[in-house]
N, C-alpha and C positions, 0 to 999 in steps of 0.2 A: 787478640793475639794471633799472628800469622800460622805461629808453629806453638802449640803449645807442649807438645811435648816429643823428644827427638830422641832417640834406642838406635846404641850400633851394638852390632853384632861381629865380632870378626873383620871388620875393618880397620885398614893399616897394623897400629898401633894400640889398636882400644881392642880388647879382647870382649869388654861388656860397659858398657858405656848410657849412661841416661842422665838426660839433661829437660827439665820443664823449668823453663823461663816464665819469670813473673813479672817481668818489666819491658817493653818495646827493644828496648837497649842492652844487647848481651855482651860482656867484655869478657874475652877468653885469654888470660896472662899467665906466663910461664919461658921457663927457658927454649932454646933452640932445640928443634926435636922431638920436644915433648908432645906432639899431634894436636896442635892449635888449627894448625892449618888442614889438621886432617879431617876433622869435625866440619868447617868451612866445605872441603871437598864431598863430604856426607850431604850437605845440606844442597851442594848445588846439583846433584843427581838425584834432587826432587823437580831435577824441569829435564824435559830432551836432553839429548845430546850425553857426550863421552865428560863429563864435567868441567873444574877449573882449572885440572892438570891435562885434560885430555889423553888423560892414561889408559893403557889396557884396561880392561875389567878382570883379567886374571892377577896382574900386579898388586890391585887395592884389598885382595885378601890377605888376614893376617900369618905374616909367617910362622911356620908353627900351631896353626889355627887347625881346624878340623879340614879347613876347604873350602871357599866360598865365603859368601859374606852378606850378612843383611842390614837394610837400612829403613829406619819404620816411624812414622811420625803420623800426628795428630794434626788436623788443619781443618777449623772449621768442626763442622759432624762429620767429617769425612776421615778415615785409617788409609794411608797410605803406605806401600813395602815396596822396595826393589832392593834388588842383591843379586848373586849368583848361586849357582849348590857347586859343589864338588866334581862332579860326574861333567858338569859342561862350565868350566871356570870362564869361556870367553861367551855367555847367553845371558845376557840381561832378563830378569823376570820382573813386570810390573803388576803389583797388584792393590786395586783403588776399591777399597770396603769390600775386602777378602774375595775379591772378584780378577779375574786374569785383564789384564788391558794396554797396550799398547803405550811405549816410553810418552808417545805425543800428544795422547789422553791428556798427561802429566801438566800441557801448559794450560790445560783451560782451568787449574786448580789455584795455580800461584804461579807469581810474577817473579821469577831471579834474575838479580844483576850482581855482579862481584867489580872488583880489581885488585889486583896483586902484583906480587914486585914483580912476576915473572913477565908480565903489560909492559915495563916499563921500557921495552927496547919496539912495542908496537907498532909505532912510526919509521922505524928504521928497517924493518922488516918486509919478508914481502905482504905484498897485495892481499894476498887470502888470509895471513891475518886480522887485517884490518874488516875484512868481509866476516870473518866470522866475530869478530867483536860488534860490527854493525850487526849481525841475525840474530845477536841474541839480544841487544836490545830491542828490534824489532818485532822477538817471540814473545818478547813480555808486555807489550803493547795491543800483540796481534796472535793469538793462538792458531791459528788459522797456517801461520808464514812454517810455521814445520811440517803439515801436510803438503803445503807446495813445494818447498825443499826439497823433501824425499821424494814427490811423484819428478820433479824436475831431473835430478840428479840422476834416478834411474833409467827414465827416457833416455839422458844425457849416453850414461854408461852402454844399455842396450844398441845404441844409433852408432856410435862410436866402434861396439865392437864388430857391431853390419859392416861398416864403409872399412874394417881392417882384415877382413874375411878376402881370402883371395878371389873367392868366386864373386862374380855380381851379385849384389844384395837388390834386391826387390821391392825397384820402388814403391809399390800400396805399403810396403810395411816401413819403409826410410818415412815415406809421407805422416801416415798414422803417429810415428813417433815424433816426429818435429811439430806434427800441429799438440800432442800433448806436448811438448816441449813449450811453443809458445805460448799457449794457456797457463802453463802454471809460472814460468818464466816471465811475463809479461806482468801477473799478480806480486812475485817478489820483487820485481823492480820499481813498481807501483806502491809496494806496502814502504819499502826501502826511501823512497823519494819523499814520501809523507811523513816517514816517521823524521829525518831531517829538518822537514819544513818544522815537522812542529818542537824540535828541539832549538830550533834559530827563534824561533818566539820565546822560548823558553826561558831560553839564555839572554833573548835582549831584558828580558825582566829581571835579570839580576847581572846587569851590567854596571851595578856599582861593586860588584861583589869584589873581598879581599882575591879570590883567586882567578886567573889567565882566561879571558874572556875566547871559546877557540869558536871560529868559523867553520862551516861544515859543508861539504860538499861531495855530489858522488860520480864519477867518470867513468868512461866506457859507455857498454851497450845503452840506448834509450830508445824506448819505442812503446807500439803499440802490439798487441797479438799478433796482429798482420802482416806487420814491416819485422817480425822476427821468425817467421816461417816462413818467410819467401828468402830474407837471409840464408837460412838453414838451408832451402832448397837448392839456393845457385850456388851454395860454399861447399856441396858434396866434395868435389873433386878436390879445391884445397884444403877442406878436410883430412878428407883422404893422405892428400900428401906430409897433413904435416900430425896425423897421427892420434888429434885430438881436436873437439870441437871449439874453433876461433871467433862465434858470434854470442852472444849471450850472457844476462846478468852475473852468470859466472867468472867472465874477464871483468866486473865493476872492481872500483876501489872508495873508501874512503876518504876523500882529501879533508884535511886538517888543517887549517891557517890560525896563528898567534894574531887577533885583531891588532890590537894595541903595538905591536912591532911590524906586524905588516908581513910576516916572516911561515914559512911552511914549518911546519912543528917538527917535520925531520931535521930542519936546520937550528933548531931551539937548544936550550941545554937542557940535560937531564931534569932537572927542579920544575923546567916549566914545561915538559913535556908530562912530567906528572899532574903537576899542577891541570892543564890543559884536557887530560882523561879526567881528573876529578871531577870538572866543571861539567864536561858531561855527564858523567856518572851522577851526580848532582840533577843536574837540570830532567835527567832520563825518568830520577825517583819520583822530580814531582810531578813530571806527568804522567807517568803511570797513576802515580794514585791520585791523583785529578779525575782522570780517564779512564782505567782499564775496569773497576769495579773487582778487581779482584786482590787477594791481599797480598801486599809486597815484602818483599824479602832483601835485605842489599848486603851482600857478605864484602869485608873488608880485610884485606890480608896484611898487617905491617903497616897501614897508610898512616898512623899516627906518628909515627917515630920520625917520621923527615919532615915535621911543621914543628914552625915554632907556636909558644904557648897562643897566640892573639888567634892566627891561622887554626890550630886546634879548637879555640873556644867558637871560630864563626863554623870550624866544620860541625863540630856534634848540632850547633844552633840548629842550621840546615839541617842533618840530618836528620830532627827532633819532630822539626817543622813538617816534612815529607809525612809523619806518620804510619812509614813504614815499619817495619822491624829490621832492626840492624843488627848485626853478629859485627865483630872488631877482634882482634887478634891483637896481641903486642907482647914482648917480653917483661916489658916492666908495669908496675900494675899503674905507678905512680902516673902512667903518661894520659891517663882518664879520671884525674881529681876534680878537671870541671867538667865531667861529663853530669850530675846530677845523678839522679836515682837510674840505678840499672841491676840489672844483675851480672853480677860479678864472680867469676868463677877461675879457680885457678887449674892450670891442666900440667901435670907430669906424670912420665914415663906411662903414657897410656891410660891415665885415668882423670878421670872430673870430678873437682868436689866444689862445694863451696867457697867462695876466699873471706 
């Protein structure tokens, strides 16, 4: 079991909350509001990053709560906790076997991947969406791609704010930071290409499948260490003018093609643009646990409700298949009667019980 057992604290909606799963398969049914999704959100701030809302961390405490908010789960031999106290509501605290440690510790432990309705306009969106739905498939494949992240990003910021400083900035320290720029820049867009490659394998392997077979592709910056610091170098000045840095894996994007229509999934309709995130999300689970060696997690927000019954019975099939652990949301419990053995729990006004 990925997670065997999961304690909120003061988060959202749930004032005291404990949930131990005894099935691979969690289904969380309840009305609108009832904190289905908030649990989901609890579980996905076991990996990096700002979660699946990408919310404050002052906002996910309970209102009317003490202040702060804890989140504490079993995995493995391992006790996991992160939350906030009171006194510093926007400070993430992680701690891995009652030991202090760093959010990006967090990926070498377990693998997350979600989706949710709020995805559903992903394609339509800008660019950095699509980037950061690629990095976090990428962090669960590659523990590694959040240490580059962060060193990348803050070179990024620091360099950025040199070349916006009225006085001349100092090229040994412009240089210094572009070559860390390329280094770790040059890793992300390398982990990013790979993880691709092996999702196009992936998905040709289940190119009979009932759902939207998508093609994957990444655009923008490409290069080697080399050829993105000598960039950096000669782009000082249009830098400079336009305020922010215009070379590097940070301008990529996701492209997404409908195989079978031949069509960019921005131009798709809603059903198959979902459709088309599933496949990957799909294809991403089974190679994680193919591959990563470490235990997966795949949280699902509402995705049952817009399939029909056939489409519902090949997704739980796949999902079953993958081995991972799946969390599932829905209002109606009815919409998982051919999911088979799971556990089953129903969520209102803030609390977990049995169904």
């Amino acid at each position: 079991m990925a997670i065997a057992r999961l304690a909120l604290t003061d988060f959202r909606n749930h004032a005291d909350a404990l949930i131990a799963p005894d099935e691979p398969m969690i289904v969380l049914a309840g009305e609108n509001g009832a904190g289905k999704t908030n649990v989901l959100e609890a579980l996905s701030l076991l990996a990096p990053g700002r979660g699946l809302r990408g919310a404050a961390l002052r906002d996910m405490a309970r209102q009317g709560g003490a202040g702060g908010f804890a989140i504490s789960a079993r995995i493995g031999d391992s006790q996991i906790g992160t939350g906030t106290e009171a006194a510093a509501p926007d400070k993430r605290q992680v701690r891995i076997d009652g030991k202090t440690a760093s959010a990006n510790a967090l990926s070498g432990l377990l693998a997350v991947s979600w989706l949710t309705p709020a995805m559903d306009r992903l394609f339509l969106e800008s660019p950095g969406g699509r980037r950061r739905f690629l990095d976090r498939l990428v962090l669960a494949r590659d523990p590694l791609h959040a240490h580059h992240s962060l060193r990348y990003e803050a070179a990024m910021r620091a360099r950025n704010a040199l070349l916006g400083d009225d006085a001349p900035a100092d090229p040994a320290w412009l240089a210094a930071l572009e070559a860390q720029m390329a280094e770790h820049g040059a890793a992300i867009d390398t982990a990013r290409r790979a993880l691709i490659a092996e999702l196009e394998e992936q998905i040709a392997l289940s190119a009979q499948s009932l759902f939207a077979r998508p093609g994957l592709a990444l655009s923008g910056w490409e290069g080697d260490e080399g050829a993105l610091r000598e960039a950096l170098g000669t782009g000082r000045s249009r830098d400079r003018a336009a305020g922010r840095t215009l070379a590097g894996p940070h301008r990529g994007d996701l492209l997404v093609r409908h195989i079978a229509k031949d069509q960019d999934a921005a131009l798709c309709s809603t059903g198959e643009q979902k459709a088309l995130l599933l496949s990957i999300i799909l294809a991403h689970a089974e190679l994680v646990q193919a591959r990563s060696g470490r235990p997966l997690v795949i949280l699902l927000d509402e995705v049952a409700a817009h399939l029909d019954p056939v489409r519902r019975g090949a997704l739980f099939e796949r999902l079953r298949a993958t081995g991972g652990q799946v969390w599932m949301t829905g209002t109606e419990a009815s919409l998982f009667e051919g999911l088979g053995a799971a556990t089953r729990l129903h969520v209102a006004h803030g609390r977990v019980e049995q169904a």
